[in-house]
Every structure is written in C-alpha cells, then in structure tokens.
C-alpha positions as CSV (number, residue, x, y, z in Angstrom):
1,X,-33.1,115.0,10.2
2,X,-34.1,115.5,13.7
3,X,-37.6,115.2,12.9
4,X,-37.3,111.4,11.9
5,X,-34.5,110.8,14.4
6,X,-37.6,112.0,17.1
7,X,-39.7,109.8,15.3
8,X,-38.1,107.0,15.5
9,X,-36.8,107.2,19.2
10,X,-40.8,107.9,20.2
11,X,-41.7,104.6,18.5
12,X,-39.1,102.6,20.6
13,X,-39.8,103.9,24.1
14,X,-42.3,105.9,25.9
15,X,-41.1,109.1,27.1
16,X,-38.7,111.0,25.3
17,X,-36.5,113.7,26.0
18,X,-34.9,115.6,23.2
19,X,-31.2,116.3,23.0
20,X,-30.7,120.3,23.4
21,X,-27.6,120.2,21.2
22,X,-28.6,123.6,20.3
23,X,-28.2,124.4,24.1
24,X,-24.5,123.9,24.8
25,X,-22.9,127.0,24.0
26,X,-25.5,128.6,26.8
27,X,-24.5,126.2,29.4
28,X,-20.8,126.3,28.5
29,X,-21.0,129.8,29.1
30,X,-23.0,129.8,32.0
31,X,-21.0,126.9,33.6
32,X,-17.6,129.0,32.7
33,X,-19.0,132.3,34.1
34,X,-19.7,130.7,37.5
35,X,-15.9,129.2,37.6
36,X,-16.5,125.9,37.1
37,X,-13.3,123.3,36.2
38,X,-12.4,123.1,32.4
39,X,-11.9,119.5,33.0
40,X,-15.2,118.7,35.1
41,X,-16.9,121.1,32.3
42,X,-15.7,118.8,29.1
43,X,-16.5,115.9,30.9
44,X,-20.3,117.0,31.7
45,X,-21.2,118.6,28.2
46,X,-19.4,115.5,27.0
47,X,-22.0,113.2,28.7
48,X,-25.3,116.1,28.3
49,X,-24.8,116.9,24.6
50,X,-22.8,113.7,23.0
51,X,-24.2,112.5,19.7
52,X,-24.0,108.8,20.4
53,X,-27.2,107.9,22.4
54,X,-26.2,104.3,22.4
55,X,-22.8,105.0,24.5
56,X,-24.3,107.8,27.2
57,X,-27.2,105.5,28.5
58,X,-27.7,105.0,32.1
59,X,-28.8,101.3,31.5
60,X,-27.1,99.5,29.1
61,X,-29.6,96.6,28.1
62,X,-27.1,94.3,25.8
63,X,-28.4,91.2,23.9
64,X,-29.3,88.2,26.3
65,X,-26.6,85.6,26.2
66,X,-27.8,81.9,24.6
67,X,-28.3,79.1,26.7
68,X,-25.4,76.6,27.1
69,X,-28.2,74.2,27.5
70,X,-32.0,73.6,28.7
71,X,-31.1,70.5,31.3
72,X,-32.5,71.5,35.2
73,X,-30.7,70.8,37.9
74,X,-33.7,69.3,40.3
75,X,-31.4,68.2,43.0
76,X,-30.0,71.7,43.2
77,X,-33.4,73.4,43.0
78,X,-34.8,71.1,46.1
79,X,-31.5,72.4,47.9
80,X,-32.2,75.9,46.9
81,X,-35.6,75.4,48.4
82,X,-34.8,73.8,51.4
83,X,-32.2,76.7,52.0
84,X,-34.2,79.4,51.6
85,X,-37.2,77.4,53.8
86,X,-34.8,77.2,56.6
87,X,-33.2,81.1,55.6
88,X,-37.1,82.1,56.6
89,X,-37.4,80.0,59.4
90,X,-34.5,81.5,60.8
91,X,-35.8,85.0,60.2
92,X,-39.2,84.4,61.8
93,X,-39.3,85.7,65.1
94,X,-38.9,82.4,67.5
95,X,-42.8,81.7,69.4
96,X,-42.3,79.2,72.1
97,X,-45.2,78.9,74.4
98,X,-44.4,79.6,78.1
99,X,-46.8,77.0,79.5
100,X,-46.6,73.0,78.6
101,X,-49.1,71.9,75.8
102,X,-50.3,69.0,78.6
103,X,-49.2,68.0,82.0
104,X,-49.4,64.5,83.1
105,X,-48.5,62.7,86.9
106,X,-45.8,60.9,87.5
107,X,-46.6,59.8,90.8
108,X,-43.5,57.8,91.5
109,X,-40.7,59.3,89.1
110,X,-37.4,59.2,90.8
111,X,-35.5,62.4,92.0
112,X,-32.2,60.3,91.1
113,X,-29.9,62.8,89.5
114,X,-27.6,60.0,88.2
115,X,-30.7,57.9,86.7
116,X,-32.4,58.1,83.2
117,X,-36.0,57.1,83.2
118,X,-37.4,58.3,80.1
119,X,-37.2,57.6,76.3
120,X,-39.4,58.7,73.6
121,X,-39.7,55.7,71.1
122,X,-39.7,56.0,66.8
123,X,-43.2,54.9,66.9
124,X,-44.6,57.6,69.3
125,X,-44.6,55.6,72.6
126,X,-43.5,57.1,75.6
127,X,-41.6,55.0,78.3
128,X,-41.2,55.8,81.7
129,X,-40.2,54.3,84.8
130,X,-42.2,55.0,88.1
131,X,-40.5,52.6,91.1
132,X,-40.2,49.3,89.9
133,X,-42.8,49.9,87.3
134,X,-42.5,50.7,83.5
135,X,-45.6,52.6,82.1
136,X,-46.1,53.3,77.9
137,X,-48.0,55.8,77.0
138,X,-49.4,56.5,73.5
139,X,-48.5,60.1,72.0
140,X,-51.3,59.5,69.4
141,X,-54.2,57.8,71.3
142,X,-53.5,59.0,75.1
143,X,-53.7,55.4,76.1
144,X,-51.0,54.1,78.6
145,X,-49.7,50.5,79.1
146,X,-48.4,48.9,82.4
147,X,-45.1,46.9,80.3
148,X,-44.0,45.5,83.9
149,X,-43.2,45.2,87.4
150,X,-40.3,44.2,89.2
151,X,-40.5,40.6,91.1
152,X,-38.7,42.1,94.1
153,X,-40.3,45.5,95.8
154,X,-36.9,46.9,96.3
155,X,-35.9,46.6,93.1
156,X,-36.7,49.4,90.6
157,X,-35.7,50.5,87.2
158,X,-32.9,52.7,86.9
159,X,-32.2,53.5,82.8
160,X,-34.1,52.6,80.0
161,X,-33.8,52.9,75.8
162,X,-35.7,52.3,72.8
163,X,-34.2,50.7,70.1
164,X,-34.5,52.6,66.4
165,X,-37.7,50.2,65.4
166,X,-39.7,51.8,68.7
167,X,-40.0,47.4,69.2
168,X,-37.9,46.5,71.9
169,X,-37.1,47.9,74.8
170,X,-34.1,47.6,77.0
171,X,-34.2,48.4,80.9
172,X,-31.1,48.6,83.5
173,X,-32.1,47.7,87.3
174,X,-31.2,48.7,90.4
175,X,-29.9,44.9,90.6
176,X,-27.3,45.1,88.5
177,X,-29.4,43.6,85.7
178,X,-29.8,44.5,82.1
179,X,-33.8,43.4,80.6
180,X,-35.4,43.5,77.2
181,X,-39.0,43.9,76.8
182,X,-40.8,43.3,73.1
183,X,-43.3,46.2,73.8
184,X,-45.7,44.9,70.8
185,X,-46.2,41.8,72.6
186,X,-46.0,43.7,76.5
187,X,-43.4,40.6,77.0
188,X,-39.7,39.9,78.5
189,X,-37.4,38.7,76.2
190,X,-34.3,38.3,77.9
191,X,-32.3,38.8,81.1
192,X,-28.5,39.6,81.5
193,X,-26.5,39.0,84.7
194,X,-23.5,41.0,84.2
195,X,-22.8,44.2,86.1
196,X,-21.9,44.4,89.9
197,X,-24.0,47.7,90.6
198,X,-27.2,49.6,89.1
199,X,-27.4,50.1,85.6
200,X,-27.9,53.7,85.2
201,X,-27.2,54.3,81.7
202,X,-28.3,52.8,78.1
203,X,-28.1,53.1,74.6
204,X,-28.2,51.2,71.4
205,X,-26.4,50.7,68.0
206,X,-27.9,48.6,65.9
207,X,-27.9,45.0,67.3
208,X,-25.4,46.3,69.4
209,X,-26.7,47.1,73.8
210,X,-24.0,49.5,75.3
211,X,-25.2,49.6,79.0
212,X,-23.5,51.5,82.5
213,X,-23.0,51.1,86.0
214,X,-22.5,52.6,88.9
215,X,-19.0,50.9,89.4
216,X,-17.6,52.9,86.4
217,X,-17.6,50.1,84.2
218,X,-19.6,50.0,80.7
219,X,-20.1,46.6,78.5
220,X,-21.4,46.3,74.9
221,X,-23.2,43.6,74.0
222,X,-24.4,41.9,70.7
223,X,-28.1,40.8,71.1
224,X,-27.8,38.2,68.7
225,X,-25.7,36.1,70.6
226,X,-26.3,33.9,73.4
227,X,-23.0,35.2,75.3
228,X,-23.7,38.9,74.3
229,X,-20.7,40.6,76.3
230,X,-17.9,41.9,73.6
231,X,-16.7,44.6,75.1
232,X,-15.5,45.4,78.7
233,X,-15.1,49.2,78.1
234,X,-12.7,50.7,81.5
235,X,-12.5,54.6,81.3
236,X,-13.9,56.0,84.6
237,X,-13.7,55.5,88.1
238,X,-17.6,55.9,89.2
239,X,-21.0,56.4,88.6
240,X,-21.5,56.7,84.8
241,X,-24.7,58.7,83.9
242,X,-24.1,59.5,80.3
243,X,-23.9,57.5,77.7
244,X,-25.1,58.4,73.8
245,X,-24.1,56.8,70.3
246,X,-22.7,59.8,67.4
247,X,-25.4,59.6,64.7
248,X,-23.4,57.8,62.6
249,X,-22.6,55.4,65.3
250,X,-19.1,54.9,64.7
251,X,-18.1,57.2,68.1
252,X,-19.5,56.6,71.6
253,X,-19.9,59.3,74.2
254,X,-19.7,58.3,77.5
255,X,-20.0,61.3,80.9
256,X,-19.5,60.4,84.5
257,X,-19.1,61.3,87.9
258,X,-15.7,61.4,88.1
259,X,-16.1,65.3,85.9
260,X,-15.0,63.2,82.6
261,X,-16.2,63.3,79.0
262,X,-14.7,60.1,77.0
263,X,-15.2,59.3,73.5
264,X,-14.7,56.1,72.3
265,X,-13.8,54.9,68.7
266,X,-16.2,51.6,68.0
267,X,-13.3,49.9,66.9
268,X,-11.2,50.2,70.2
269,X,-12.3,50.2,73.5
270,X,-9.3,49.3,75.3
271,X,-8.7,52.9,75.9
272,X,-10.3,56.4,74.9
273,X,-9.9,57.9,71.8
274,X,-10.5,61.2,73.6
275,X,-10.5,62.4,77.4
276,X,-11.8,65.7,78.1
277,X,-11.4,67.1,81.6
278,X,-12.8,70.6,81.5
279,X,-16.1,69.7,83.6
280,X,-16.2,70.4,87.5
281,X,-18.6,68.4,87.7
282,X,-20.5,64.9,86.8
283,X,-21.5,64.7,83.1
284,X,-24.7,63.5,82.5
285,X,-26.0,65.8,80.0
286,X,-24.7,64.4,76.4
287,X,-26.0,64.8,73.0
288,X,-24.5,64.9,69.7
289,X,-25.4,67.3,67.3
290,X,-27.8,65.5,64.3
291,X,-26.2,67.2,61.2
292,X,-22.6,67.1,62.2
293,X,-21.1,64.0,63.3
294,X,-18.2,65.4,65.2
295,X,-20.0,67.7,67.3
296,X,-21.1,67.0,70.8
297,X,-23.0,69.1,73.2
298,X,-22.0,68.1,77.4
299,X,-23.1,69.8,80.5
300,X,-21.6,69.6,84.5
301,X,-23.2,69.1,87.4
302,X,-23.9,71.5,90.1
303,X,-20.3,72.6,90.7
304,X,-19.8,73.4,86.7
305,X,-22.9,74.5,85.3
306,X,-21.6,74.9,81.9
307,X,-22.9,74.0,78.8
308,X,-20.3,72.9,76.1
309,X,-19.5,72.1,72.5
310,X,-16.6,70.0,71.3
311,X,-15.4,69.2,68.4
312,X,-14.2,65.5,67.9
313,X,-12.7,66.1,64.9
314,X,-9.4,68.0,66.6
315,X,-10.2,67.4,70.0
316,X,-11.3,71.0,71.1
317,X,-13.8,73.1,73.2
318,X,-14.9,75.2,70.4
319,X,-17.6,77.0,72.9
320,X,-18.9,77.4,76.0
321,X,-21.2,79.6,78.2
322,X,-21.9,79.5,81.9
323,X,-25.9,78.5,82.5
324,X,-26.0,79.7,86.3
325,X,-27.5,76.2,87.6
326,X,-27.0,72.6,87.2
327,X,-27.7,70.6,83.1
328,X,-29.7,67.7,83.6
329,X,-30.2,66.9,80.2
330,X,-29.6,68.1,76.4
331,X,-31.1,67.8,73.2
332,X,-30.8,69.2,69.4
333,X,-33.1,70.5,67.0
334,X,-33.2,68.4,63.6
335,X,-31.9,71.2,61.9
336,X,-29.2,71.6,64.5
337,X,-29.4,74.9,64.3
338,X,-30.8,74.7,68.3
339,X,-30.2,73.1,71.5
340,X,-32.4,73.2,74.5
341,X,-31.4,72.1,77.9
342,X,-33.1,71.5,81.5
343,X,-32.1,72.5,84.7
344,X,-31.8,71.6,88.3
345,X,-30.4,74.1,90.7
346,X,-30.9,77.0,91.3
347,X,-33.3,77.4,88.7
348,X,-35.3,74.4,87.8
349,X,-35.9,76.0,84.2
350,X,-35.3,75.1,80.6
351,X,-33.5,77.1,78.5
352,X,-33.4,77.1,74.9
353,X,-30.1,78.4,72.6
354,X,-29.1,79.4,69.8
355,X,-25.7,77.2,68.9
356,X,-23.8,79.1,66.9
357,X,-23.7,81.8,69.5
358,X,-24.8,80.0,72.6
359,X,-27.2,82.9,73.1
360,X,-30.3,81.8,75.2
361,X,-33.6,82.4,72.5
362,X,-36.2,81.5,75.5
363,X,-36.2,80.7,78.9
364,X,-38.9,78.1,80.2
365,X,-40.0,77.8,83.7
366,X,-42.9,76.0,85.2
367,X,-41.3,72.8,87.1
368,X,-40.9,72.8,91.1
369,X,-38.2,71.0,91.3
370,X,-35.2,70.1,88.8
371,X,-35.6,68.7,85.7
372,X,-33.6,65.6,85.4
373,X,-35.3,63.7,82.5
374,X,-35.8,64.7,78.9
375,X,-37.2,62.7,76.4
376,X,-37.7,64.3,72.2
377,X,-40.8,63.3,70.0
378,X,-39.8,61.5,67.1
379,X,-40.9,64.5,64.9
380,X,-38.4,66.6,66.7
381,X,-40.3,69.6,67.6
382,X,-41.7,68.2,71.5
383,X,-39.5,67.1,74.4
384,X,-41.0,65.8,77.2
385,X,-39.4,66.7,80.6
386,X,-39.7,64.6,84.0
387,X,-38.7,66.5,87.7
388,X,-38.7,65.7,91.2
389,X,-42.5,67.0,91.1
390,X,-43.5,64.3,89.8
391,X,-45.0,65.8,86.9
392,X,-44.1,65.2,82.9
393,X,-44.7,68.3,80.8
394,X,-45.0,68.4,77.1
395,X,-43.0,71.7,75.2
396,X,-43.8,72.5,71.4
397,X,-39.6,73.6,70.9
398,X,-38.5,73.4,67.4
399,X,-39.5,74.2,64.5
400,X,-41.0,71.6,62.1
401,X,-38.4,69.7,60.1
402,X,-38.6,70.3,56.2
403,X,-40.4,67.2,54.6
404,X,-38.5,65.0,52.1
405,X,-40.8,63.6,50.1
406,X,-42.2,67.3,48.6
407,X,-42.1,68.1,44.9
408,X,-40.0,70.9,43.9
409,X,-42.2,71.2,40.5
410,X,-45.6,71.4,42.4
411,X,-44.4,75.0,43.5
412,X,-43.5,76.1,39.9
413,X,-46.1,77.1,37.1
414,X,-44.0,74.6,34.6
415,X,-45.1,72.5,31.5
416,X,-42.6,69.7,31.2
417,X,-43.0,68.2,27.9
C-alpha cells in the first residue's frame, strides 16, 4: 500500500518526502520527556503525521474559477497604464539641470514688478515685449520676428496674451490701450480705447478679452462685436497684476495690489464670488491647477512671501509654506502633481515643489536679478523666465506628459481574433 501510494505521489510532483507515520510514538515520547504541552503536542503530531495529505498542505492550489466572461476592458487598461507610467515617474529620482538649456538677451525687458511681458503661444512662438517693441521668437527654428513698435516713443507694452490657436495676439499699453495683433500675417487688427491707466494684465476665454488696469478696474470684452465691452468688473482698489482664467473657464482669478485674491463666477461680475485676504502683500503670482478645477495656486509680494493653495470649492486655504523672498510668478506641471515658482527678493531663484506637501524638490539659481516673468512651453515640460538682467533662460522642469494617442495593445503579446 505505501509502495503505490509513493508511487503515485512521485509521479505528481518532484520531490517527495515520505510520511514517518511509523515515527510518532518516538517523537511523542521524546516531545513528552522534554515537558512539552499536551495540547501544543496533539496539535503538532496532528499536523506532522495526519493521514490526509490533501488537508495538511502548506499551499492549497484549488481549481481555477471560470470566467464570467472574455470581454476587455481597454479603457480601464489605458488607465491602468497611464497610472502605473505616472506611479514610476513619481518614483524616479527627480533630474533637473542646474544651468538653463539656452540663454538669450533681452536687452530692454522691463524690471516692472506689476507688468507681464511674456507668453508662450500653442504653436511654439515666444512673445515678448522689450520697450515699446514686441519680438516672436520661434522655439522650433530659432528665428525671431519684430511684430511691432509703438507710434509714440514713450509708449511701451505693458501685458500681453496668446489666444488658444497661438493666432492672435492681444497687447495692453502703457496708454491705457488694449491691441490685437494677427501674428500669421505680422498685422494689427484692432484698437480699444477703454481703460484710464496702463493695462498691466491679460487673459483670454474663448472669444472672450478680459484685460486690467492700473486703476483697479478690469473689463471683459467680446471680440466679435464692434462695441466689445460687456463687463465692468469692480473688485479692487489698485494696480491689478494678476489675472488667469480656471481651465474650465467658468471661474476668473483676479490678484492685486491692494493684498487681494478675488474669484469671480463668469456669470456674475457685479460682485466676487470669493474674497480672500490672507496675502500681505500684492498678488501677482496666479495659476490654477490643470487637473483640478477648483484649485488655485497665489503668491504675495515682498511683505508676504508665501506660496498658497486654495480650494474654490469651500472657500479655504488648504496649504501654505513660507518661500523666504518675494513670488513673481507660478506655474503647474500637466500632471499637477508639481508647481514651480520664481523669485525676486532676497533670492532671485526658482524653486520647484512638490504640491501635495509643498516640499521644495529643487532649487534653481542662475538669474542676477528677480525673476518677474514666466512663460511654459506648450509641451509643459520648459518655462521660460525673464529678470531685471535682461536675460531669458530656458529650464527643462517637468516631466513629459503621457501621450494620448498610444496603443495599449502594442505593449501586449496579444492575438485578437
């Protein structure tokens, strides 16, 4: 009997190790002779020297449940992909060069804290104002444009803003006027009289202009109208120097030197939807986070020098963290799993964070004076930053963003019949 039942068991797996039956009245002894519990002792040579193999196996391999069905889930398996792409990514050790990929001159680029004078467009065209001049340069080619000139030398450009196409162009002046350039065609387009001081701040929605002044006041204004004004939008009492559309566009963000944050519903601008207060300081720095409509990124001035995340959606602070010099400027990573931001005093640096924890990942120095301006590459992973030292320098940031338009199937060994 144990012959064949050896037999058999060496024909289903490789090694085997007899049962010592035969041994247990040894071990029994031996395990009562050294003093060993009666109830520990049943329980072993119940487990050693059982007769059921099937019940006392370490593994117990049982018979592979049938398929409910054989229909894949593609949408799920791109998502699993893309989570465990950006699950690496985040465990890769951060490399972000120290020194600028290129450095150009910007012989001319205004130390004007409360000013915005560069924008990066869709289409890989870099704008920036130098005086009363408005240069594009070419990311892809190197080749740079002369768009204009002002008529009068003591006019200069004080804001300017791409529209999502990367076509027009839309410039605020230091004469109260509001200009649109079609940068295909290197022509003006339009001209609109409507603010009583400088237009430091613009941004776009659509058909819809949303420019700034320094009087306080902001105006929106539908481009496909003759009489474009719609909204006269009253919520600070001076300079306003930050001004940015929610991704969805349903929320504008508007920071100013009066230390205020408001954020305005599209629907009604005859007051704020939200005030926050907590900056000592003028907000200019403003960016909304791309992947979460209802957050918002804001930094103060030289007398706040904090960095801060709110959340729209119940009207709270839900972080902060003290930078140690003045935000110029803020931008996200696609992922929005990052922020970087750019400094003026004391430190002239840029610093980028992690946002979940506001911890700093790498601090950037190389500027000689602060860094006011920040433009980002369409592709996400470049800014571009613009100081009092007249230089622009280009920073590889972020990670790449995950494409689209992959195949989850080209990664898989599968015959789909």
């Amino acid at each position: 009997m144990h012959e064949n039942r050896t037999k058999k068991l060496l024909m289903l797996q490789d090694r085997f190790i007899p049962k010592r039956t035969q041994d247990s009245d040894i071990l029994t002894l031996k395990l009562k002779q050294n003093g060993v519990n009666s109830k520990y002792h049943s329980n072993l040579e119940n487990i050693l020297f059982s007769e059921s193999i099937e019940k006392n196996t370490v593994l117990n391999f049982s018979e592979k449940q049938k398929s409910k069905g054989t229909k894949l889930d593609f949408g799920l398996l791109r998502d699993n992909i893309r989570m465990n792409h950006e699950k690496q990514n985040k465990l890769k050790i951060r490399n972000i060069p120290l020194q600028p990929q290129r450095i150009l001159a910007a012989q001319g680029l205004l130390d004007d804290f409360y000013l915005n004078l560069i924008d990066w467009s869709s289409k890989d065209i870099l704008a920036v104002c130098l005086n009363s001049s408005v240069y594009l340069w070419n990311a892809q080619s190197n080749k740079i444009q002369l768009l204009m000139t002002c008529d009068d030398r003591r006019d200069f450009i004080t804001s300017l803003s791409w529209e999502k196409n990367g076509v027009y162009l839309a410039l605020g002046t230091s004469y109260n006027f509001v200009l649109i350039y079609d940068a295909i065609e290197l022509r003006k387009m339009r001209i609109i009289d409507c603010h009583v001081a400088r237009v430091g701040s613009i941004c776009w929605n659509g058909n819809l202009l949303t420019s700034a002044s320094r009087d306080g006041v902001i105006i929106n204004h539908d481009l496909r109208h003759r009489d474009s004004i719609v909204d006269l939008v009253y919520g600070h009492t001076s300079d306003v120097c930050g001004l940015k559309w929610s991704p969805d566009f349903k929320h504008l963000a508007s920071g100013g030197n009066d230390n205020i944050l408001n954020i305005w519903d599209i629907h009604k601008f005859k007051k704020p939807k939200i005030v926050f207060d907590q900056h000592k300081a003028a907000v200019r720095a403003i960016s909304w986070c791309p992947t979460n409509k209802n957050i918002l990124a804001s930094g103060g001035g030289t007398s706040d020098k904090t960095l801060r995340i709110w959340d729209i959606s119940n009207s709270t602070c839900s972080n902060f963290t003290e930078t140690n010099s003045q935000i110029c400027s803020i931008a996200w990573s696609t992922y929005g799993d990052e922020l970087v931001s750019t400094h003026g005093f004391s430190e002239n640096q840029i610093i980028v964070w992690k946002y979940q924890n506001l911890q700093p990942i790498q601090k950037l120095p190389g500027h000689q004076a602060r860094i006011i301006h920040m433009a980002q590459s369409p592709d996400g992973e470049t800014i571009c930053t613009g100081a009092g030292d007249e230089t622009l320098r280009f920073w590889k940031i972020f990670e790449p963003k995950l494409k689209d338009n992959f195949d989850p199937l080209s990664i898989m060994n599968m015959d789909i019949r």
